[in-house]
C-alpha positions, 0 to 999 in steps of 0.5 A: 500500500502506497502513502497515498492510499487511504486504509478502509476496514469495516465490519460485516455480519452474516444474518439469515435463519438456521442452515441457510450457508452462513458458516459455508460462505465464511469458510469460502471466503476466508480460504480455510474452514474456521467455522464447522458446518453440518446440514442440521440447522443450529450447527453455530452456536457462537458468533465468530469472528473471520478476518479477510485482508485486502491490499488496502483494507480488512473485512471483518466478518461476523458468522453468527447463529441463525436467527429463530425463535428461542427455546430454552437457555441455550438457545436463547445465548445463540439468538442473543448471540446473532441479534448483538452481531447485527448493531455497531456494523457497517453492513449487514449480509442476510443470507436466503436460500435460493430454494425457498420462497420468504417465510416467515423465519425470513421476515423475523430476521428482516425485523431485527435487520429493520429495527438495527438500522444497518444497510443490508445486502441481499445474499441469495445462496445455493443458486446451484440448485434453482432455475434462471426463471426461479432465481428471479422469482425469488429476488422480486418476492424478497425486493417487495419486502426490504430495500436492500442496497444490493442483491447478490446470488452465489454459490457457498459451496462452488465459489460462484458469485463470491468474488461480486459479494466482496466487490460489493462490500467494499464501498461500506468500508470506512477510513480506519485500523488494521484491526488484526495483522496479515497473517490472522484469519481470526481471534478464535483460539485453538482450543475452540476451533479444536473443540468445534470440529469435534462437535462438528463430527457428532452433529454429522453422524447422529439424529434427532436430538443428540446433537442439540444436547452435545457440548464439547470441552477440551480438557487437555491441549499439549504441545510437543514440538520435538515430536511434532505432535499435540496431545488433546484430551476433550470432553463430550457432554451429553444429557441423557444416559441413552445419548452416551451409549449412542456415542460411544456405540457397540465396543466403543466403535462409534467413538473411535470413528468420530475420533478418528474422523475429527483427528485428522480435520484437527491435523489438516488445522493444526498442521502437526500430528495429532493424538485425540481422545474423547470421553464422555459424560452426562450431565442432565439438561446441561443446556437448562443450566447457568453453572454449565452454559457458563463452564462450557463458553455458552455466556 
């Protein structure tokens, strides 16, 4: 960057409801998963931070938990989580399914976009899925709702689309700091993105309402450079006797997969060897219970 040239950064969040790619898209964006992704709704239950550098500029990106109507504690933090995302932000993205006309999940988000006074682009997603024909559909059903400052449809998964998303980021990008330096993705750390990937595996091998009720925890995270190697000790937490028979499976096979599954995601990560064990416990209505959404980061 030149004397002449002006440093501009902002923050942006990612609004929509439950599984609509919002964790896809930061990944895509960024070039590395930081973010775990599932095909159930309520996979994020944090806000997370994902930093983009430009040659002139930072975009700081808020990945937040979909926006729906809260029941119980847990979810009242995610919900909570995501509406705080969407005041003290340069732009707001509202990510939409290609797939799916507006409901009225849509318009509960669309009201809280309303009410932050925050400019909004439109992102419409999977447009690998939808017709020409239907995608316009779509754009003019949405545009009678809201007056975004811009629509833009992609594809999370391929890629398409991403580029014109970031072009039309940048006039919301204000004179301002280098936030973070070059080289950071985000300021999540280790132990947490550790921790995801190994709710990530549950949430993908599992149905019904174990994954809603699993929490992860890790114990133990020691490096040991002269061997290249990190030793990770992590704790799952269940609420239901019948969940922990479940994932520990018939002679412990169910556990041994998942862990064999998340060790190497953590591995590609890391970018060391990696030695994980997992352990689980049952702690009844752990996500009903302050002492524990508190213990477990859920505060």
């Amino acid at each position: 960057m030149t004397e002449q040239q002006t440093f501009r950064s902002g923050f942006v969040s990612l609004v929509g409801r439950p599984n609509v790619g919002k964790s896809t898209l930061l990944n895509r964006i960024l070039g590395q998963k930081i973010a775990i992704t599932s095909n159930k709704p309520q996979t994020t239950r944090n806000r997370i931070l994902g930093i983009h550098n430009l040659p002139d500029g930072q975009i700081l990106f808020l990945d937040t938990p979909g926006i729906h109507k809260p029941k119980g504690k847990l979810n009242r933090f995610m919900v909570d989580q995501a509406i705080a995302a969407c005041s003290d932000i340069d732009l707001a993205l509202f990510l939409v399914e290609a797939t799916s006309l507006p409901g009225g999940g849509d318009d509960y988000v669309l009201n809280i976009l309303k009410k932050s006074s925050v400019p909004v682009v439109l992102v419409i997603n999977k447009i690998d899925l939808v017709s020409p024909p239907q995608l316009l559909k779509l754009i003019e059903a949405f545009s009678q709702k809201h007056s975004f400052h811009a629509v833009v449809p992609l594809s999370a998964k391929t890629g398409n689309g991403v580029e014109l998303l970031l072009e039309e980021i940048q006039p919301f990008l204000t004179e301002g700091p280098r936030y973070f330096p070059d080289e950071m993705i985000t300021d999540l750390p280790e132990r947490f993105i550790v921790a995801e990937m190994v709710r990530e595996k549950i949430m993908r091998r599992t149905r019904e309402e174990i994954p809603y009720g699993v929490a992860v925890q890790i114990e133990t995270f020691t490096e040991k450079p002269e061997k290249n190697l990190v030793v990770i000790q992590a704790l799952i937490h269940v609420e239901r006797d019948s969940h922990k028979r479940i994932l520990v499976g018939k002679r412990g096979q169910m556990i041994r997969d998942l862990g064999q599954d998340a060790r190497k995601e953590i591995e590609r990560f890391l970018g060391t060897r990696v030695f994980l064990e997992l352990f689980v416990r049952v702690d009844e209505n752990w996500s009903q219970s302050e002492r524990m959404l508190r213990e477990l980061g859920y505060k």
